[in-house]
BAFIMAR-884332 format. One record per residue (C-alpha): residue number from 1; x negated, y negated, z negated. Coordinates in steps of 0.1 Angstrom, whole numbers, plus 5000, padded with zeros to 4 digits. Last residue first. Example, Ala and Ser with C-alpha at 12.3 -4.5 7.8 and 13.67 -1.06 7.14 Angstrom:
<nodes>
k->2	X->4863	Y->5011	Z->4929
k->1	X->4877	Y->5045	Z->4922
</nodes>
This chain:
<nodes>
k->498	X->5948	Y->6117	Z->5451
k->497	X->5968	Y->6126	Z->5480
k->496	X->5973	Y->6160	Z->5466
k->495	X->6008	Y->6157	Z->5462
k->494	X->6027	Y->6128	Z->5474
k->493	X->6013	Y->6093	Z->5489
k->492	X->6039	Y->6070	Z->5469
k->491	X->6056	Y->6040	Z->5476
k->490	X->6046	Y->6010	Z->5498
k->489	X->6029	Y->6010	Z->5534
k->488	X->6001	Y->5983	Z->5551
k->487	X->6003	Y->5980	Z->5588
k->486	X->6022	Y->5946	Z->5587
k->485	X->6045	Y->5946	Z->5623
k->484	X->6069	Y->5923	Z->5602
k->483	X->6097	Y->5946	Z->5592
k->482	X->6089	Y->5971	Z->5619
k->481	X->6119	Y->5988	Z->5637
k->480	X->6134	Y->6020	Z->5626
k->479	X->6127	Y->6059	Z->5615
k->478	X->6145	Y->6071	Z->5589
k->477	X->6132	Y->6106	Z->5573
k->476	X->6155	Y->6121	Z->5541
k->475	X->6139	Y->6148	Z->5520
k->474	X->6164	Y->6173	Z->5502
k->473	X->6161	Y->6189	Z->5471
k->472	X->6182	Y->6221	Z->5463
k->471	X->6183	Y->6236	Z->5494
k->470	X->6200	Y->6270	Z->5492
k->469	X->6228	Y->6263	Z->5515
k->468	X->6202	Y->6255	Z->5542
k->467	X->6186	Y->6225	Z->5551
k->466	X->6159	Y->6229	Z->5578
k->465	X->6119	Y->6229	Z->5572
k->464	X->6110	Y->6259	Z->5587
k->463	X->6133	Y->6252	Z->5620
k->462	X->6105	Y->6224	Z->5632
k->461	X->6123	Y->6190	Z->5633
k->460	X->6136	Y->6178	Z->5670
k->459	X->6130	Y->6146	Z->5689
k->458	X->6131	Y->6111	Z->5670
k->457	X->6098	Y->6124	Z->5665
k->456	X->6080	Y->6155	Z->5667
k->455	X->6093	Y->6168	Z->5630
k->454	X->6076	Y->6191	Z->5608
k->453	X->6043	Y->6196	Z->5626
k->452	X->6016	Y->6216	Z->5607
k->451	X->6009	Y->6232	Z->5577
k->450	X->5996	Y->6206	Z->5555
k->449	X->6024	Y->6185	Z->5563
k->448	X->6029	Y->6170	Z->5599
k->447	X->6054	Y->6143	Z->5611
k->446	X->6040	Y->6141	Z->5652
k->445	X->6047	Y->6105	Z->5670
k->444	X->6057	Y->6100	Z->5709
k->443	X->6035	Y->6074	Z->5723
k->442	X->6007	Y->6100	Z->5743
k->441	X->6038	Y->6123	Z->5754
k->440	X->6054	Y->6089	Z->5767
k->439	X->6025	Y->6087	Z->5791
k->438	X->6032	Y->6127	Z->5804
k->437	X->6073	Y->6120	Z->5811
k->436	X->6095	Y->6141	Z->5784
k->435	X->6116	Y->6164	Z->5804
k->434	X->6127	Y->6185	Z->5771
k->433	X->6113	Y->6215	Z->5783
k->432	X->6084	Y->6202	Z->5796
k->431	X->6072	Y->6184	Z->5759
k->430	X->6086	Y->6216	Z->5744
k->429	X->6058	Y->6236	Z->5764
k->428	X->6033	Y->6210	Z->5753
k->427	X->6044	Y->6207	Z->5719
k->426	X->6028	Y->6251	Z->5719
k->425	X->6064	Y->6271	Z->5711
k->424	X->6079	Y->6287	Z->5683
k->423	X->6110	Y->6311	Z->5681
k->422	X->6146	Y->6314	Z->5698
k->421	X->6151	Y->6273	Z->5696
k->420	X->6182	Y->6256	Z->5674
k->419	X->6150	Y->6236	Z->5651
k->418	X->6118	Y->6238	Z->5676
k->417	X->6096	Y->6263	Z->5658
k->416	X->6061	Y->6244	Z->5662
k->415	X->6027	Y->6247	Z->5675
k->414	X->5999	Y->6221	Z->5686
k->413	X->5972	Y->6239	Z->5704
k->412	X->5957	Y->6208	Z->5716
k->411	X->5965	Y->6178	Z->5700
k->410	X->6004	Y->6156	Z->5699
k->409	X->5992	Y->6123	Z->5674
k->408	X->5995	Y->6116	Z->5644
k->407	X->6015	Y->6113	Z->5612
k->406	X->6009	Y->6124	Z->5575
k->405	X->6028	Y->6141	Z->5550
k->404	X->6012	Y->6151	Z->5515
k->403	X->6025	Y->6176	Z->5509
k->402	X->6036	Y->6211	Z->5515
k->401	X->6071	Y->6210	Z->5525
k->400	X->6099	Y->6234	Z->5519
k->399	X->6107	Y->6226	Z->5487
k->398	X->6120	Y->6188	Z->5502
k->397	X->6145	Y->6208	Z->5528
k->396	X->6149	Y->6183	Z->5555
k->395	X->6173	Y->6152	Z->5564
k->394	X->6166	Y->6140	Z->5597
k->393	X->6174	Y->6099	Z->5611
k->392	X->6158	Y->6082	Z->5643
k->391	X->6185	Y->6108	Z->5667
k->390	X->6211	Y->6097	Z->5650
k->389	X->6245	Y->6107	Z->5634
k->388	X->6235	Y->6149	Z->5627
k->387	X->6266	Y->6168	Z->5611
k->386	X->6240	Y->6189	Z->5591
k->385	X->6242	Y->6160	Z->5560
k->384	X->6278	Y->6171	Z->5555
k->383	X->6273	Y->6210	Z->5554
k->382	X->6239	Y->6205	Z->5529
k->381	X->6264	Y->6181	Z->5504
k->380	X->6286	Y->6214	Z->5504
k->379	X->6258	Y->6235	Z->5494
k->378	X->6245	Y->6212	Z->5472
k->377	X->6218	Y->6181	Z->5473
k->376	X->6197	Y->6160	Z->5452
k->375	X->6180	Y->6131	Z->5470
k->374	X->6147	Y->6125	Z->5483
k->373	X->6139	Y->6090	Z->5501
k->372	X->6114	Y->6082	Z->5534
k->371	X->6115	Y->6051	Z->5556
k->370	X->6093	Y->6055	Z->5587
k->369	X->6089	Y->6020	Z->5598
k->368	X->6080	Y->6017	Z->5637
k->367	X->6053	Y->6005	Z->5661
k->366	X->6047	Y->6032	Z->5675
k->365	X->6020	Y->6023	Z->5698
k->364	X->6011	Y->6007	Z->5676
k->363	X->6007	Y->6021	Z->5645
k->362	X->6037	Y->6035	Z->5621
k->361	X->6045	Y->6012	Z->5591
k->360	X->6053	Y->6035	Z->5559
k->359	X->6084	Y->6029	Z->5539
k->358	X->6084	Y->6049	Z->5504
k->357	X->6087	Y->6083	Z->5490
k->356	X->6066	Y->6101	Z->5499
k->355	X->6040	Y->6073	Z->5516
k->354	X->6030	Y->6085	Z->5547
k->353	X->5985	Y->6089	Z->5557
k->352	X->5985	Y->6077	Z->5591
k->351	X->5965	Y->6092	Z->5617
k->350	X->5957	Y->6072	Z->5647
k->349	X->5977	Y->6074	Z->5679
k->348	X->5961	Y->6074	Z->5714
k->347	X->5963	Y->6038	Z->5730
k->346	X->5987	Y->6027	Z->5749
k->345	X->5991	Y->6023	Z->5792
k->344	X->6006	Y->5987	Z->5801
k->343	X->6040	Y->5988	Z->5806
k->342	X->6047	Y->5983	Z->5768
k->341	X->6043	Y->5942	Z->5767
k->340	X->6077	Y->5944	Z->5788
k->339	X->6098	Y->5960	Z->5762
k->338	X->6110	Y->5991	Z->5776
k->337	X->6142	Y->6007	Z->5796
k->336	X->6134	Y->6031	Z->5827
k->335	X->6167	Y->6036	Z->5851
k->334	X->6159	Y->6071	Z->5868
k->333	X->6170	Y->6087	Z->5901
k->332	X->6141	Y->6077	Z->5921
k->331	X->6120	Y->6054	Z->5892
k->330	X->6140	Y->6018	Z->5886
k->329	X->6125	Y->6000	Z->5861
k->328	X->6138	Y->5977	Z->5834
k->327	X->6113	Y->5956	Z->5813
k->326	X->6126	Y->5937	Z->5783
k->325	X->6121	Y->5908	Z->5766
k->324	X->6141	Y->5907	Z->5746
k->323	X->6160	Y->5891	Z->5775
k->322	X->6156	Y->5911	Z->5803
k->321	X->6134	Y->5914	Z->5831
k->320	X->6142	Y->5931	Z->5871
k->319	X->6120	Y->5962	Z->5883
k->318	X->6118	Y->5977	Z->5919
k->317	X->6097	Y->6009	Z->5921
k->316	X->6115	Y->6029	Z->5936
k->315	X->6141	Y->6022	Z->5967
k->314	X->6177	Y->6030	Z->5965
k->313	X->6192	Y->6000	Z->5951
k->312	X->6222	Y->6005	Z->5931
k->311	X->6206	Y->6009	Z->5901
k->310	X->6190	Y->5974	Z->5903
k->309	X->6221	Y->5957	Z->5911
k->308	X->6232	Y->5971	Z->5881
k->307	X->6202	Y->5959	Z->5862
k->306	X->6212	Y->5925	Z->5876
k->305	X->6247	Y->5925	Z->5869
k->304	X->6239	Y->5931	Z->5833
k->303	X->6213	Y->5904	Z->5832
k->302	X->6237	Y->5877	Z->5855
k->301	X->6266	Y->5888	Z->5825
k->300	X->6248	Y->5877	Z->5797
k->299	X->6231	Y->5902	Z->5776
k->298	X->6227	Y->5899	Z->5740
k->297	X->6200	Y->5922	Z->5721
k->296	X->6202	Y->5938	Z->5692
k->295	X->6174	Y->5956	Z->5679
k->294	X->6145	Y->5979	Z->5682
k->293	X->6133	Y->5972	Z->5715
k->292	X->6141	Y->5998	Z->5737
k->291	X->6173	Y->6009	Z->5717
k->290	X->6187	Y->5972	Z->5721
k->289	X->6182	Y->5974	Z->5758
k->288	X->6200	Y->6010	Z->5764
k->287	X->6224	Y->5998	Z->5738
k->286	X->6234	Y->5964	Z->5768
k->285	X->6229	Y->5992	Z->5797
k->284	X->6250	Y->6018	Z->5786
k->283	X->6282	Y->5985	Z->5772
k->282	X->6277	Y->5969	Z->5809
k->281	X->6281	Y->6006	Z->5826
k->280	X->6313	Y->6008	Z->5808
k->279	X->6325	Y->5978	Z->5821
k->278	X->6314	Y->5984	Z->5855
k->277	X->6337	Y->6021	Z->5852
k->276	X->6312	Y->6050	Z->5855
k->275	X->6295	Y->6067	Z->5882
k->274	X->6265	Y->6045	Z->5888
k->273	X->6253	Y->6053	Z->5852
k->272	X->6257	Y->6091	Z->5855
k->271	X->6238	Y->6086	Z->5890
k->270	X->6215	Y->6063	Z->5876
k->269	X->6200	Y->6091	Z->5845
k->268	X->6190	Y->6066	Z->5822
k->267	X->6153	Y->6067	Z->5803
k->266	X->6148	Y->6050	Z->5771
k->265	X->6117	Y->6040	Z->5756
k->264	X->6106	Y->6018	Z->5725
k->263	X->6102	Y->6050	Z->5700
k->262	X->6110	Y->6079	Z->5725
k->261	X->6143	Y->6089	Z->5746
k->260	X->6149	Y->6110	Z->5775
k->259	X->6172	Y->6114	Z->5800
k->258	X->6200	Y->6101	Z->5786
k->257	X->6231	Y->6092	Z->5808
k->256	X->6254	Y->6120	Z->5787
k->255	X->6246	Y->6104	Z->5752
k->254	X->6259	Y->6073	Z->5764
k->253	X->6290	Y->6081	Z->5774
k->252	X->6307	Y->6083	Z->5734
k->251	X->6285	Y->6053	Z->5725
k->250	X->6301	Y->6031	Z->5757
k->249	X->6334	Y->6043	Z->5749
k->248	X->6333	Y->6028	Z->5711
k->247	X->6314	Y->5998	Z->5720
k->246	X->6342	Y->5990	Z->5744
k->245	X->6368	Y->5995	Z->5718
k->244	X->6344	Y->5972	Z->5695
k->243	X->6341	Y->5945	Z->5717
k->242	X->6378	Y->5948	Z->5729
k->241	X->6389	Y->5942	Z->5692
k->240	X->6365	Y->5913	Z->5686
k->239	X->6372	Y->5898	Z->5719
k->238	X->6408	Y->5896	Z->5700
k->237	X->6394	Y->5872	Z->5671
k->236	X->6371	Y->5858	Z->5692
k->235	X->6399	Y->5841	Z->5711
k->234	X->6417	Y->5833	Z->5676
k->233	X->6385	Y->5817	Z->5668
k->232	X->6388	Y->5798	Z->5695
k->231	X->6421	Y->5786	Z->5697
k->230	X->6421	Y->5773	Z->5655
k->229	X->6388	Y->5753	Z->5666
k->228	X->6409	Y->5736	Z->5698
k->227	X->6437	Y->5725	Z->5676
k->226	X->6440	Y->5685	Z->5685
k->225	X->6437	Y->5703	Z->5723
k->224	X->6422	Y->5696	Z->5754
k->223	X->6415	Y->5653	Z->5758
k->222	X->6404	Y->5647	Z->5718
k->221	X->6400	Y->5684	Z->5703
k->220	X->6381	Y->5691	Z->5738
k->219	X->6360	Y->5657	Z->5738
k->218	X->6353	Y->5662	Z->5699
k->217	X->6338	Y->5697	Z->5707
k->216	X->6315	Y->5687	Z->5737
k->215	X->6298	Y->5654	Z->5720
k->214	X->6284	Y->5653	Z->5684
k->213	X->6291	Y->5696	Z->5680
k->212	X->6280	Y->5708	Z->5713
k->211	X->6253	Y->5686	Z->5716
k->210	X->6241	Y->5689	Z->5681
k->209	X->6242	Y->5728	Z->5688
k->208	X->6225	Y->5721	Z->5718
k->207	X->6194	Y->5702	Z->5702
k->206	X->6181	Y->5664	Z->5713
k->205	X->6211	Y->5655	Z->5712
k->204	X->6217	Y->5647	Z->5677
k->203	X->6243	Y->5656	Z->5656
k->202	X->6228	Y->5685	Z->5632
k->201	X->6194	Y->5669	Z->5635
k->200	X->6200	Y->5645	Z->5611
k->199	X->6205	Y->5667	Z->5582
k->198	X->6224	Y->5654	Z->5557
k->197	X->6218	Y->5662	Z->5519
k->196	X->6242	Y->5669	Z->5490
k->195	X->6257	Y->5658	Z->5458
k->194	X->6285	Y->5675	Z->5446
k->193	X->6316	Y->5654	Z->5429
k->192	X->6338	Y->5680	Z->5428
k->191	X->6366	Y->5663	Z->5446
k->190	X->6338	Y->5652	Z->5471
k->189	X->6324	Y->5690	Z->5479
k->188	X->6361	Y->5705	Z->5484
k->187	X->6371	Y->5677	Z->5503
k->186	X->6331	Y->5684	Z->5524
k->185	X->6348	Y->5722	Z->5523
k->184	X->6377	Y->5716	Z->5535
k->183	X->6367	Y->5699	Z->5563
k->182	X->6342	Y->5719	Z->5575
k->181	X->6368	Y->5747	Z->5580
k->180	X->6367	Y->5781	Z->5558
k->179	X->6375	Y->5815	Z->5574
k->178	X->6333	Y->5817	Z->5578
k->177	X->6327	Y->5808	Z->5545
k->176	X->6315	Y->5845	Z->5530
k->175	X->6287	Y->5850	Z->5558
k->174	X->6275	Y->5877	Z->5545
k->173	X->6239	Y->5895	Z->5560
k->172	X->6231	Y->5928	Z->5544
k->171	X->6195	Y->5937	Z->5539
k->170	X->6191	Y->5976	Z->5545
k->169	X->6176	Y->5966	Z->5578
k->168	X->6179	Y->5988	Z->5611
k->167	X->6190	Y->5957	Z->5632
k->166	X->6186	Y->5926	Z->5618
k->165	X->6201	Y->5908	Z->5588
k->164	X->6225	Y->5936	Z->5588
k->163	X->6260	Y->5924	Z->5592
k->162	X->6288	Y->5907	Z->5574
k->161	X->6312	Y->5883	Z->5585
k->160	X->6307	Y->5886	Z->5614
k->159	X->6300	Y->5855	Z->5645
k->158	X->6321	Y->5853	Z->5679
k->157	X->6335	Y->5876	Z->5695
k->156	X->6329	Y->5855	Z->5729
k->155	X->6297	Y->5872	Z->5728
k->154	X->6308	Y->5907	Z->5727
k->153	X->6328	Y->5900	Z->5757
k->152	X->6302	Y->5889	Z->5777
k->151	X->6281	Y->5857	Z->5779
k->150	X->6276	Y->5829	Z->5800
k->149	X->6256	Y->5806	Z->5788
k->148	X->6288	Y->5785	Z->5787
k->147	X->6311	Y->5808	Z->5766
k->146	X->6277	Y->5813	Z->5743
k->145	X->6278	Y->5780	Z->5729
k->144	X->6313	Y->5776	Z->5731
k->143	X->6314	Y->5806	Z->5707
k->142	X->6288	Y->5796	Z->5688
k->141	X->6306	Y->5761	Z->5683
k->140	X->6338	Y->5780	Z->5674
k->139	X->6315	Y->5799	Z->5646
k->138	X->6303	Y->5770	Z->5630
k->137	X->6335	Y->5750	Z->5634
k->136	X->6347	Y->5784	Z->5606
k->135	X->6321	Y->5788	Z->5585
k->134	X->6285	Y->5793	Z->5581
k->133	X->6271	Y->5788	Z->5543
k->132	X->6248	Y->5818	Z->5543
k->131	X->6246	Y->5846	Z->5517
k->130	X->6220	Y->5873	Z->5516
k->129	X->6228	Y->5910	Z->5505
k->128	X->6209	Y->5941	Z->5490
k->127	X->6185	Y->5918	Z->5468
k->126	X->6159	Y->5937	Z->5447
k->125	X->6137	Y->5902	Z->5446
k->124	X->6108	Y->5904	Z->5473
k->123	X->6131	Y->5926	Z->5495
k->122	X->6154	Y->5899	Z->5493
k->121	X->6125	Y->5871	Z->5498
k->120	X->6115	Y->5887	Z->5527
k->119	X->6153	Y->5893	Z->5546
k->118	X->6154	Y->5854	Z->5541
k->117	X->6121	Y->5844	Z->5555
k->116	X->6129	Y->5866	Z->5587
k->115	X->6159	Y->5850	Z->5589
k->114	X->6149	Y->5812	Z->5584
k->113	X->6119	Y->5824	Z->5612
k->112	X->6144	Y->5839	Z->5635
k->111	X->6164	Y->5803	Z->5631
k->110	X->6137	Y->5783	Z->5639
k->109	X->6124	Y->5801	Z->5667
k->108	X->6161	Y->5799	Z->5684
k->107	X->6167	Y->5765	Z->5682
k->106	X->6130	Y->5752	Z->5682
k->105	X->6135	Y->5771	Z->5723
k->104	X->6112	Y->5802	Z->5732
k->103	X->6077	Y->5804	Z->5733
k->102	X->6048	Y->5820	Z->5713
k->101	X->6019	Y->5798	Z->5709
k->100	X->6042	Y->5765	Z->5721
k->99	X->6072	Y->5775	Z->5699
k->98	X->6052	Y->5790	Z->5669
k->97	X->6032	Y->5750	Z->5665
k->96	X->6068	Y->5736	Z->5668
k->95	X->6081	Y->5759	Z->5640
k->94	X->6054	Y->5747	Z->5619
k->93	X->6061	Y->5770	Z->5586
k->92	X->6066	Y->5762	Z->5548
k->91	X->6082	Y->5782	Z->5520
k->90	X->6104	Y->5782	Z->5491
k->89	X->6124	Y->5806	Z->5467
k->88	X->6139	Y->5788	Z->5438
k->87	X->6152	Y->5814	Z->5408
k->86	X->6191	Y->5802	Z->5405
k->85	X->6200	Y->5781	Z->5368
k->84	X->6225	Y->5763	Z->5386
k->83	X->6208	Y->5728	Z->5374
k->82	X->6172	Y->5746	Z->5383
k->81	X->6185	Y->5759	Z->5417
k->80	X->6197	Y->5725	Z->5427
k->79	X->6164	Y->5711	Z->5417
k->78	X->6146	Y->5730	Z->5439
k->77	X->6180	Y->5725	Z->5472
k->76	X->6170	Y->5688	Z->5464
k->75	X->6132	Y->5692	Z->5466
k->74	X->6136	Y->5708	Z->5499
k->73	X->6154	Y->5684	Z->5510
k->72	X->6136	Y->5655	Z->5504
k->71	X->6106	Y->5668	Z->5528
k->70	X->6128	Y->5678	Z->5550
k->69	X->6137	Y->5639	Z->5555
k->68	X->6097	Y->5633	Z->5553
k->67	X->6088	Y->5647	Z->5580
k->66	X->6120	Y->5663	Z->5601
k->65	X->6105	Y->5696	Z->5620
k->64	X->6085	Y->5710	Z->5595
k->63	X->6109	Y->5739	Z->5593
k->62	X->6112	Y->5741	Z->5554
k->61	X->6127	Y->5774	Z->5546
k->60	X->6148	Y->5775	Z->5518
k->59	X->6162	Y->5802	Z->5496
k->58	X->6180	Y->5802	Z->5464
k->57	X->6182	Y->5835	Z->5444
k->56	X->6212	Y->5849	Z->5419
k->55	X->6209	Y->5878	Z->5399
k->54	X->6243	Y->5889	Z->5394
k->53	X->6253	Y->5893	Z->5355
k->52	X->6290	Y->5898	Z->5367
k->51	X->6304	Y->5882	Z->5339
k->50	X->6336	Y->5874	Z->5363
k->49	X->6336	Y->5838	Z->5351
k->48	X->6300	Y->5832	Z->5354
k->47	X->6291	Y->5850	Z->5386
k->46	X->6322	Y->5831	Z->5403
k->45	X->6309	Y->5798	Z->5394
k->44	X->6275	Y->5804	Z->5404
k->43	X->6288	Y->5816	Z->5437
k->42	X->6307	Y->5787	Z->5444
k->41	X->6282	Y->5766	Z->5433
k->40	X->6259	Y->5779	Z->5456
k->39	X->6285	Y->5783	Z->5484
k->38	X->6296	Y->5746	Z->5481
k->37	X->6255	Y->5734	Z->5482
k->36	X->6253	Y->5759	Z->5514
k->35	X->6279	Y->5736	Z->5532
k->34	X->6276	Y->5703	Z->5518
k->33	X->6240	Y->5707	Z->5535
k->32	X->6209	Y->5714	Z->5511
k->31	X->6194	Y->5742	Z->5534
k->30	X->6206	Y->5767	Z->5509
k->29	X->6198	Y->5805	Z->5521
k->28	X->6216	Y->5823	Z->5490
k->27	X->6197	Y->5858	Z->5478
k->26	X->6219	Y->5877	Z->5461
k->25	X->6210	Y->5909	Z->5435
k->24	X->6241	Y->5925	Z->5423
k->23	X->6246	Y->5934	Z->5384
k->22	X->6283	Y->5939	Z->5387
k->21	X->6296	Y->5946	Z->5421
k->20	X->6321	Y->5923	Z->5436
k->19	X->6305	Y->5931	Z->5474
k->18	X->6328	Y->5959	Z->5485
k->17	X->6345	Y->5943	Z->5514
k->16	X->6376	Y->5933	Z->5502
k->15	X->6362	Y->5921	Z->5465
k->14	X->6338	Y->5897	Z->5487
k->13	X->6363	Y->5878	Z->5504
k->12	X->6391	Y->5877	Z->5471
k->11	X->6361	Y->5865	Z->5453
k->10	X->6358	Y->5837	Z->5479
k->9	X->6397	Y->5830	Z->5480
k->8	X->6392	Y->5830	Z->5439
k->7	X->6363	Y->5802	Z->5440
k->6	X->6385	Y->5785	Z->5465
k->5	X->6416	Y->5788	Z->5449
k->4	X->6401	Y->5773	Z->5413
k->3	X->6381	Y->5743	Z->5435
k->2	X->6412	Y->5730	Z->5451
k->1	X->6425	Y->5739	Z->5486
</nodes>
């Protein structure tokens, strides 16, 4: 593949999934391999013969993990930037000094960190997508990877293309070399006479990915199969297909196990659980973890088979831990999802002035964003917008409201008109009603304007605010996981908050 086809191949890549768009903000995570070095050029390249006046961002993190080596390289991937005329985005962390404060491997620390960093400096710059340089031997070591932790079918899938940085963002993650070999992209790298940097680390041993890459993929090409990369990602390729039919049938059951639901809180119904295919139950219980702690989670097959073991016991009270972490209880006919440092009982929620439009991070024990837009809307846009996706999203009538919003706390005498309900009703009542246990009453969060509760949340709205065929103005609520946990908000306070 020469340099023309390439640029054109990764054009083609983006083109298909609606990423060619003039004016786009990228941010591209460079780490200074021939990898990320090829995608910045590439995508300098592209910008400048399509005119597509992208604004174009280089990332790195610096790990601290390789002295002076890392040292170099981040001063390569600045001076990169300047010759490709890309704003430089840098910063520092002690991924060793996070490992022994806050566990986990260097592997997996370093790369939340890198991802983290990355979904920062696109909000920082406007950016809707970050590019990495991940391709093709990338994702069959993943897959091996995860084949020998033990993972599922979704694991075996492999890497995507594209995806949200992390669950709930608006960031988009692209991975637009991951049809490309290594190969062909160190020719592509030498024929064009690209400098770039080696990091040591990538063979040793002393990591699993080196491991898998130095030692357990060169023995399979070598005594398995010349082709062994080509056979695993067609392997993913079809787990890819089952992942997504079974994700399909698990989302269409799930709704029927629910008992209730709050912010970091799911409770199954066992029996409904219990009575379904394994497979099925696997898909319930991996989005019941995900759901409890605000993003994806993957589940081998010894923590799926332990929360069905857990099900299956009759006695209360047992618990088993997930990876997350999570904690999952068994209460009588209940299966009780929630991260593990939730067990303990919270404190009452404080008022929080929300920004109208704008994001607004919820308290502990919420812990949530609350992303709020308006938009223009018509009759017809009103019938769309009625057809309810999720239980963390709510579209009400902007006119409606008397601002500004603000969230609290359930207090005595609390009143609304449950939206679908005959009339209004004290939150107590509609606590009952809906089954919600008496400690997730104190966690569950209360949307008020200046007139009272608008939407007991991710529950119900109150009927007064609803879209109707005369709403003009309509005010759109998102609740999802904390970008960082900051408590500060951006946007504006509304009416009268001044």
């Amino acid at each position: 593949m020469n340099w023309d086809s390439f640029v054109n191949s990764l054009a083609d890549a983006l083109a298909e999934r609606q990423m060619l768009k003039e004016g786009a903000s990228w941010v591209l995570g460079i780490s200074g391999g021939p990898d990320s070095t090829v995608l910045a050029h590439a995508m300098a390249e592209l910008n400048g013969r399509r005119g597509l006046r992208w604004g174009l961002h280089a990332a790195h993190l610096h790990h601290s993990l390789r002295g002076e080596e890392a040292d170099q390289d981040a001063e390569f991937v600045r001076q990169l930037a300047d010759r490709l005329g890309l704003t430089y985005h840098f910063e520092q962390i002690d991924v060793r000094r996070q490992v022994s404060e806050g566990g986990g491997s260097t592997e997996e620390v370093a790369r939340e960190r890198r991802y983290d960093f990355l979904e920062r400096v696109a909000f920082k710059t406007g950016s809707d997508f970050v590019a990495v340089g991940h391709h093709a031997d990338d994702n069959a070591e993943t897959i091996i990877h995860r084949a020998c932790r033990g993972t599922g079918i979704r694991g075996l899938a492999g890497m995507s293309i594209t995806r949200a940085i992390r669950d709930g963002s608006r960031i988009t993650l692209v991975r637009p070399l991951l049809g490309v070999r290594r190969a062909q992209i160190e020719s592509i790298a030498k024929d064009r006479n690209f400098e770039w940097r080696n990091d040591s680390t990538n063979l040793s041993p002393e990591f699993t990915r080196g491991r898998i890459r130095s030692q357990i993929m060169p023995m399979l090409r070598d005594v398995l199969n010349p082709n062994v990369v080509e056979a695993l990602l067609r392997l993913a390729e079809q787990a890819r297909w089952m992942s997504q039919y079974l994700a399909d049938a698990g989302e269409r059951t799930f709704d029927s196990m629910v008992v209730s639901q709050a912010p970091q809180r799911i409770v199954l119904n066992k029996y409904a659980l219990l009575s379904k295919p394994r497979i099925i139950q696997a898909e319930v219980i991996r989005r019941a973890a995900s759901i409890a702690i605000g993003r994806e989670q993957d589940l081998g097959f010894n923590h799926i088979e332990a929360v069905m073991r857990l099900a299956e016991d009759p006695r209360s009270g047992k618990e088993v831990h997930l990876p997350g972490p999570v904690l999952v209880q068994r209460l009588y006919g209940r299966i009780d999802f929630r991260p593990l440092d939730a067990r303990d009982s919270e404190p009452a929620l404080d008022t929080t002035q929300v920004h109208c439009p704008g994001e607004t991070i919820l308290p502990p024990p919420i812990g949530m964003e609350l992303a709020i837009d308006v938009r223009a809307v018509d009759a017809d846009t009103v019938a769309e917008l009625r057809q309810k996706q999720s239980n963390f999203e709510e579209w009400l009538d902007y006119d409606s409201l008397r601002l500004p919003l603000i969230v609290r706390g359930r207090r005595d005498g609390d009143r609304f008109h449950p939206l679908g309900a005959p009339g209004a009703k004290s939150l107590s009542d509609f606590f009952i009603g809906e089954k919600i246990e008496p400690e997730l009453r104190a966690r569950t969060g209360v949307l008020c304007d200046q007139t009272g509760p608008i939407w007991v949340m991710p529950l119900r709205i109150d009927d007064r605010v609803k879209l109707t065929d005369r709403s003009r103005r309509a005010l759109r609520l998102r609740l999802r996981p904390g970008k960082d946990g900051r408590p500060e908000a951006r946007g504006d306070l509304g009416a009268g908050s001044r």
